[in-house]
C-alpha positions as CSV (number, residue, x, y, z in Angstrom):
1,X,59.8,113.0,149.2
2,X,59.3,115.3,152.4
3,X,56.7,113.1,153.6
4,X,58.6,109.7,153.4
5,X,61.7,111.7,155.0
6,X,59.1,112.8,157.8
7,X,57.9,108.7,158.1
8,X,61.6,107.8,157.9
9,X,62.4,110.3,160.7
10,X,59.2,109.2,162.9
11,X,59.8,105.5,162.0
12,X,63.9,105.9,163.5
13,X,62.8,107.5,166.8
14,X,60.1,104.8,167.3
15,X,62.8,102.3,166.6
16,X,65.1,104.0,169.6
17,X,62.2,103.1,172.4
18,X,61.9,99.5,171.2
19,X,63.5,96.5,173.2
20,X,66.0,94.6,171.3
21,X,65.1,93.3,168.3
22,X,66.6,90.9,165.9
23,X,69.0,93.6,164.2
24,X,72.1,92.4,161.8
25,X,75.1,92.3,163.2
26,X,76.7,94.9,161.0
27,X,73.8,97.1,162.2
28,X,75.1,100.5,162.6
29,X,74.2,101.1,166.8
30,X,76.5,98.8,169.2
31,X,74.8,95.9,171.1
32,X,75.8,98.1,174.2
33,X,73.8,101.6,173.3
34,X,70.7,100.3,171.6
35,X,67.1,99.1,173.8
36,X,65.5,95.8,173.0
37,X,62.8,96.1,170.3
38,X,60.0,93.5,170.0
39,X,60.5,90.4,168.0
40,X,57.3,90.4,165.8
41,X,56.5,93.8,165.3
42,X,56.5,95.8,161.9
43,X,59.3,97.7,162.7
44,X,61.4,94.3,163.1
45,X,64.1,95.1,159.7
46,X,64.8,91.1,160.1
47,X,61.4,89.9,160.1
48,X,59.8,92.0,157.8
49,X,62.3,91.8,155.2
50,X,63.5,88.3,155.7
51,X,66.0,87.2,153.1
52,X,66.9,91.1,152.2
53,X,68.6,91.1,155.3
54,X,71.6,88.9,154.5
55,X,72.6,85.6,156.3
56,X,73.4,87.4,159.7
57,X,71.2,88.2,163.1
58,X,72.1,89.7,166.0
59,X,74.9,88.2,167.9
60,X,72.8,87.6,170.9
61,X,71.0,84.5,169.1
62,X,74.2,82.9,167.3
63,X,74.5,79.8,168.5
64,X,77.9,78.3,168.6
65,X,78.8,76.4,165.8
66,X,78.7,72.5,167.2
67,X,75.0,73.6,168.3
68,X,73.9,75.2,165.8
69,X,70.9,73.2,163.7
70,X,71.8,71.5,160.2
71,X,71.4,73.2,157.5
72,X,68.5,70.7,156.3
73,X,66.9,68.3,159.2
74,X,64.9,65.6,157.8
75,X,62.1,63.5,160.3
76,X,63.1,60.5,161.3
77,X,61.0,57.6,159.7
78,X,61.0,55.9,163.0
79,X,60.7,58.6,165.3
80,X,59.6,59.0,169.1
81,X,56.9,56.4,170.5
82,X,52.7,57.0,169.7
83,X,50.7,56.0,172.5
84,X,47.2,55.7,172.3
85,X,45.4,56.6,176.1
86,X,42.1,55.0,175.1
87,X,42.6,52.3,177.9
88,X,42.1,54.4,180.0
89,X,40.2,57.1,178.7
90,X,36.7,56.3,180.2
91,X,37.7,53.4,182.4
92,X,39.8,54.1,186.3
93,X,43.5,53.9,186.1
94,X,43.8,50.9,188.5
95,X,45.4,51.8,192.0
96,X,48.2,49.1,191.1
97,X,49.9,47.7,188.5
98,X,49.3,43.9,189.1
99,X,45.4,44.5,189.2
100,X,45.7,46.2,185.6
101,X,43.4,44.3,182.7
102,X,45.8,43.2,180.0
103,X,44.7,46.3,178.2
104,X,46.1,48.6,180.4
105,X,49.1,46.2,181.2
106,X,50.1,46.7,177.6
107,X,49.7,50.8,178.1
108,X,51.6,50.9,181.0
109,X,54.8,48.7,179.3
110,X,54.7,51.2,176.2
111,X,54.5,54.0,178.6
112,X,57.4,52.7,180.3
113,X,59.6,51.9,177.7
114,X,58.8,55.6,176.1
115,X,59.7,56.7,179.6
116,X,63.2,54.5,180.0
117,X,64.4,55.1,175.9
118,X,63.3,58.2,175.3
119,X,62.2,60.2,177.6
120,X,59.3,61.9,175.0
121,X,55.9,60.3,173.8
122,X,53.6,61.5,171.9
123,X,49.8,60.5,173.1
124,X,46.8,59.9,171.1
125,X,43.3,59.8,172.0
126,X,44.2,61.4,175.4
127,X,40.6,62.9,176.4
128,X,41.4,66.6,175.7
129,X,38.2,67.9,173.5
130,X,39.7,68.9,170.0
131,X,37.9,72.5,170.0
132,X,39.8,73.3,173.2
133,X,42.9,72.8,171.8
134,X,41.6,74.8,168.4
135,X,40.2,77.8,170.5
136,X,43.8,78.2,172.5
137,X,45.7,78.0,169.4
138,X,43.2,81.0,168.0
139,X,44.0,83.1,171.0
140,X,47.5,82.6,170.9
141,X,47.6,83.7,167.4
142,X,45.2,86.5,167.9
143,X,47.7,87.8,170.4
144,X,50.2,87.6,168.9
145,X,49.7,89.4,166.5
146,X,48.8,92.5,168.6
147,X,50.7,95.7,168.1
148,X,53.5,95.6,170.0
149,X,52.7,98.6,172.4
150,X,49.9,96.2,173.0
151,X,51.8,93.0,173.8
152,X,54.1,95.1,175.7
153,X,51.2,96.1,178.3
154,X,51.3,92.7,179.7
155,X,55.0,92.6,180.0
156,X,56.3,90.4,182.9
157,X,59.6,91.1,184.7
158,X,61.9,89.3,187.1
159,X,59.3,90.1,189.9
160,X,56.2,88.7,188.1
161,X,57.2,85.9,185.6
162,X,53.8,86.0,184.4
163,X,52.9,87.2,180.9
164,X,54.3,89.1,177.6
165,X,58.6,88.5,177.3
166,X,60.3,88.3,174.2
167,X,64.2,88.3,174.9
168,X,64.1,84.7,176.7
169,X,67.6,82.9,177.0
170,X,68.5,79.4,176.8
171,X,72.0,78.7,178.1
172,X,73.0,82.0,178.0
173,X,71.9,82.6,174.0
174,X,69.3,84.6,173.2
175,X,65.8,82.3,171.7
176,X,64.0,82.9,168.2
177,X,60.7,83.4,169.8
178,X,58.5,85.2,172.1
179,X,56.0,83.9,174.8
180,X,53.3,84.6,177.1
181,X,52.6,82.6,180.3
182,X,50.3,82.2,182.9
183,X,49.6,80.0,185.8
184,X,47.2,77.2,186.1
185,X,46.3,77.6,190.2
186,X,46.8,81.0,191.6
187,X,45.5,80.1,194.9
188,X,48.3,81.4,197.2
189,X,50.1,79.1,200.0
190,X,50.1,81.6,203.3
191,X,53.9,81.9,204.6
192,X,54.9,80.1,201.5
193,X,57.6,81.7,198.3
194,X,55.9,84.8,196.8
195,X,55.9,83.0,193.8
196,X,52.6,81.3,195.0
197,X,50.7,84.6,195.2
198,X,51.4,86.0,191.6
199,X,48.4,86.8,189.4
200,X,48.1,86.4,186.1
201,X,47.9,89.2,183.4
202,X,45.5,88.7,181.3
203,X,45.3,91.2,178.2
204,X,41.9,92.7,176.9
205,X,42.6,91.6,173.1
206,X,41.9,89.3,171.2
207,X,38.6,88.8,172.8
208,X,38.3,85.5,174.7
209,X,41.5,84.7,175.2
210,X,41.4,84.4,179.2
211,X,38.4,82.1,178.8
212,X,40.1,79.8,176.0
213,X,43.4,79.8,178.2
214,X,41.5,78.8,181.4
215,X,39.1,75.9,179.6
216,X,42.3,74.9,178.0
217,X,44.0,74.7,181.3
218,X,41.6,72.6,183.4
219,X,41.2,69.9,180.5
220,X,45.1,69.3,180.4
221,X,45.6,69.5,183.9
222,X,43.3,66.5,184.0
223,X,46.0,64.7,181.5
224,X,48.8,65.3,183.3
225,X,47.5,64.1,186.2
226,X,46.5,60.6,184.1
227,X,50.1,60.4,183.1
228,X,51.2,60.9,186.7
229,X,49.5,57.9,187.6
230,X,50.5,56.2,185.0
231,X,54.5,56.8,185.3
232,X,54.0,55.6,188.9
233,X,52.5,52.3,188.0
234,X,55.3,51.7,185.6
235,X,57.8,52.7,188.7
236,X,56.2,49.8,191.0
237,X,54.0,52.5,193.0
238,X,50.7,53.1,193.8
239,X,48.9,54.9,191.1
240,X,48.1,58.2,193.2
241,X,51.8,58.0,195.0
242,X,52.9,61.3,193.1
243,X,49.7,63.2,193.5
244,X,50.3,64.8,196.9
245,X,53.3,66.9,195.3
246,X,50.7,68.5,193.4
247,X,48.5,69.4,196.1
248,X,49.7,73.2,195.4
249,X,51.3,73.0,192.1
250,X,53.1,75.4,190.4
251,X,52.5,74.2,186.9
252,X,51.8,77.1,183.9
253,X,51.0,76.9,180.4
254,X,53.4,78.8,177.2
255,X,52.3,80.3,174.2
256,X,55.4,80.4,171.9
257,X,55.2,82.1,168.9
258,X,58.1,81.4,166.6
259,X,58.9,84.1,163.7
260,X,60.3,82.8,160.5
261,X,64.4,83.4,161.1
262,X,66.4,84.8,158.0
263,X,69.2,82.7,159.5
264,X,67.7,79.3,160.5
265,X,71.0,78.2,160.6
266,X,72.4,80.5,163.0
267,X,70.1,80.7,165.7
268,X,67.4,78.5,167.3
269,X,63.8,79.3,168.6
270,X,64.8,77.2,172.0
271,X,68.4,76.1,172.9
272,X,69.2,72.5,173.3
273,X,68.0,72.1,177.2
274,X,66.4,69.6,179.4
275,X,62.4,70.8,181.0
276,X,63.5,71.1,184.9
277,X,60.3,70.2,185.9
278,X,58.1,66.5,186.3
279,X,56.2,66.3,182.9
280,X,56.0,68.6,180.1
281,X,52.5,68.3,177.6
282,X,52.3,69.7,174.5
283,X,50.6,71.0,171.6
284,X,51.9,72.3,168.4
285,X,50.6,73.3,164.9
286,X,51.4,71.9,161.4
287,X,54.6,73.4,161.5
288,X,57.8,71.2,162.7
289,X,60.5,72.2,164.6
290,X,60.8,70.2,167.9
291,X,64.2,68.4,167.4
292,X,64.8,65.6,170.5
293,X,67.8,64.1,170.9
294,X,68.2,60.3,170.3
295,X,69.6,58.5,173.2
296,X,70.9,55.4,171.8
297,X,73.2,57.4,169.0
298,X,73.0,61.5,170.5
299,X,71.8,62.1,167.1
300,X,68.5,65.0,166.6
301,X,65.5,63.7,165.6
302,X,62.8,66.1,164.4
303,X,59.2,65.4,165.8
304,X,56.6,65.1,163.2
305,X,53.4,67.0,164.1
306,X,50.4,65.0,164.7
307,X,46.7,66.5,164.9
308,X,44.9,66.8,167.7
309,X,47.9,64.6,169.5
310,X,50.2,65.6,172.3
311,X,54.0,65.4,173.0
312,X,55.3,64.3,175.9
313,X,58.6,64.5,178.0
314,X,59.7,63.7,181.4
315,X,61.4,66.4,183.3
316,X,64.0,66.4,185.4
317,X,61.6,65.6,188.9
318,X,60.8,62.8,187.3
319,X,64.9,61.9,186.6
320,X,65.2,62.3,190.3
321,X,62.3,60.9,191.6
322,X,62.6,57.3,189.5
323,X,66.4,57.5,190.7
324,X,67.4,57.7,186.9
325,X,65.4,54.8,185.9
326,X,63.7,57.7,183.7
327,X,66.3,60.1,182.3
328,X,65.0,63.5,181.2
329,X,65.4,64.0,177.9
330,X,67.4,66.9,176.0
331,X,65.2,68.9,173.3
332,X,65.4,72.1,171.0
333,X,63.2,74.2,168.9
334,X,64.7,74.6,165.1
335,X,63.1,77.3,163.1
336,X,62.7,78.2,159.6
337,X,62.9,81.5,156.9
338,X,59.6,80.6,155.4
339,X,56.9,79.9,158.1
340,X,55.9,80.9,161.6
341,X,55.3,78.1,164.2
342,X,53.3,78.5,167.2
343,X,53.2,75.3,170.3
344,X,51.4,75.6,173.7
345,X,53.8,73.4,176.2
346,X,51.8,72.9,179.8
347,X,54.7,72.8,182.2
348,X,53.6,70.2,185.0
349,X,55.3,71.2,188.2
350,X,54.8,70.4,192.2
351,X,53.8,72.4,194.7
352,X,57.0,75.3,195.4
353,X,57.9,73.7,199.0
354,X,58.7,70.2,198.0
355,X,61.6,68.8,198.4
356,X,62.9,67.1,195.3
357,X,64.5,63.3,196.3
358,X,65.1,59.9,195.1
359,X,61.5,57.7,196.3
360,X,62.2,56.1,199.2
361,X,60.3,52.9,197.3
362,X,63.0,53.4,194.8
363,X,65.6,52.9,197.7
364,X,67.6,50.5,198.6
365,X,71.2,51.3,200.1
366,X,73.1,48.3,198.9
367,X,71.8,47.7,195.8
368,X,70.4,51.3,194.0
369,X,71.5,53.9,196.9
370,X,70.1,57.5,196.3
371,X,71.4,59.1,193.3
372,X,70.9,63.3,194.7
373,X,70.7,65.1,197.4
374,X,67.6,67.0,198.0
375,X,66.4,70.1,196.5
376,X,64.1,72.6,197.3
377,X,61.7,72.9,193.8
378,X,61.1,76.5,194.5
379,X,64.4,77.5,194.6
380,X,65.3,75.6,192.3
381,X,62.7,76.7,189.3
382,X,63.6,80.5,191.1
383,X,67.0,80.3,189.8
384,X,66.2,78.8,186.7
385,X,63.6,81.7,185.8
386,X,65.9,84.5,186.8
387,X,68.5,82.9,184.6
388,X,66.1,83.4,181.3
389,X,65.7,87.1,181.9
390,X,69.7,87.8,181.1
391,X,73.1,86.3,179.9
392,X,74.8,84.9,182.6
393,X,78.0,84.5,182.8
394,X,77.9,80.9,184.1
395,X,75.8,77.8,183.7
396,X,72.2,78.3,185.2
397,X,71.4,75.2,188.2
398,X,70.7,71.9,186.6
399,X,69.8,68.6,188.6
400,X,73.0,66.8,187.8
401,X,74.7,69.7,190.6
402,X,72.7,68.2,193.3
403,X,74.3,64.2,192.1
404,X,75.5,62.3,194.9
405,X,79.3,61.9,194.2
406,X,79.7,57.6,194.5
């Protein structure tokens, strides 16, 4: 008995130097005098026990009640649009449109459909080797699952976004998850945002991990920049019309890791929110969860996973850019008591120092005047990181603050 009291005693104190953590709400320390604890670890009461808990988590990831997931979400039988890239796999994407081969002419009018209804595809056959995707997926799970003194080590903060975090918000509530990012070009831009010359962390376990992310990076980079092309064709543009954006991008890849939840119903692993950059690519396991909402009825529809396939979403550049002929799309990440979920999202963003407007080609002052004003992308994806590291008491910047008032 003296030794469990002893473990009990050692296992409270270690408790007190843990971030926040997914404790009850009826836990017995105030929200005000307790640190965060990590959201996977052992020590987590809510994870580790699951059910024994009761139905309550902290307050910090209660969403309100006319967000918060249905009890039991079903897929949708007709669900978001498959694509299959093998057009254009191992052929050039044409530099215009009207010199397509049928083929591609039928690619480009699914794309664009996906692009004007939706706003999310999912791709097939998209060039990305399999064992890439496999050995990414390992890594993030090998991480993970760390200790979380170990996770902790690679830790990113409001001056480095880079790396370890685990208290993310979405709209001012607190996410179900915990993530680790990195960068995919960390050449720095002289006289440019010090976001540019960040470097990222990588951590010495599991062994490999820096080399799976990197591989992983340069084959999906390639995709996105497919897709680019593609979207511009099906916007009347030149295939390579967006590229020059990207000349110093500022794109980064996730690893989410998504605990089973003891509420499911309560909280959410991502708030209901709209990706503020150009195009988001991603890869999931087995497990569902993505929920997009339906533009024709606002309805959610869960995203069945696909192997070895990729989901995609146009962000809100993209909105701006095709002068809402392409309408980002608003998402969310349900979880579940029984099984964790992982998903690698590659977030496709321009260089920090453009300036985000309405294509001129797009333009014309009479019939479809300019929708925004401009914005500067770094400042704008500035705010919107600095809003994820605490709960604000006000709406974080969104593109529909930078609408032109008609």
């Amino acid at each position: 008995m003296k030794g469990k009291k002893h473990n009990k005693n050692l296992q409270q104190a270690e408790d007190k130097k843990r971030p926040d953590s997914l404790y009850p709400i009826n836990h017995e320390r105030t929200q005000a005098s307790r640190d965060p604890q990590p959201l996977s670890n052992s020590h987590n009461p809510c994870v580790r026990r699951g059910k024994d808990m009761g139905s309550l988590v902290d307050a910090a990831f209660v969403q309100a009640p006319e967000h918060r997931p249905k009890p039991t979400a079903t897929e949708a039988v007709v669900g978001i649009p498959r694509i299959d890239l093998s057009p254009v796999l191992h052929s050039p994407i044409p530099t215009a449109g009207g010199a397509a081969p049928p083929a591609v002419s039928s690619l480009l009018a699914e794309v664009e459909a996906a692009c004007r209804d939706w706003g999310f595809f999912q791709v097939i056959n998209h060039g990305v080797p399999s064992e890439l995707q496999d050995n990414i997926m390992a890594a993030s799970k090998g991480f993970f699952a760390l200790p979380a003194e170990e996770k902790w080590k690679m830790k990113r903060d409001e001056v480095n976004p880079l790396g370890y975090y685990d208290t993310e918000h979405t709209k001012n509530v607190r996410d179900w998850k915990e993530v680790f990012d990195f960068i995919v070009d960390e050449v720095p831009v002289p006289g440019t945002d010090e976001f540019l010359s960040l470097r990222n962390r990588w951590p010495e376990y599991p062994p490999g991990f820096r080399e799976a992310c990197e591989k992983y990076a340069k084959a999906v980079n390639e995709l996105a920049f497919r897709l680019l092309e593609l979207i511009a064709l099906t916007l009347g543009l030149p295939a390579k019309r967006l590229n020059g954006f990207f000349k110093d991008q500022s794109s980064f890849i996730r690893l989410n890791h998504y605990p089973p939840c003891p509420s499911p119903h309560l909280a959410l692993g991502v708030g209901r929110h709209k990706d503020p950059g150009a195009l988001t690519i991603l890869a999931q396991d087995d497990v569902s969860g993505l929920d997009v909402k339906r533009r024709s009825d606002g309805e959610w529809i869960r995203v069945k996973p696909i192997p070895n396939s990729y989901i995609i979403n146009v962000g809100d550049i993209v909105q701006v850019w095709s002068n809402d002929k392409y309408e980002s799309a608003e998402h969310r990440v349900s979880v579940n008591s029984e099984r964790e979920r992982f998903s690698i999202p590659f977030f496709f963003n321009p260089a920090h120092y453009v300036e985000v407007q309405p294509l001129e080609e797009l333009i014309d002052e009479k019939k479809s005047p300019a929708k925004y004003n401009a914005y500067n992308w770094g400042e704008f994806f500035k705010s919107r990181k600095n809003s994820n590291f605490k709960k604000l008491e006000v709406e974080n910047t969104q593109i529909y603050h930078f609408k032109k008032v008609v």
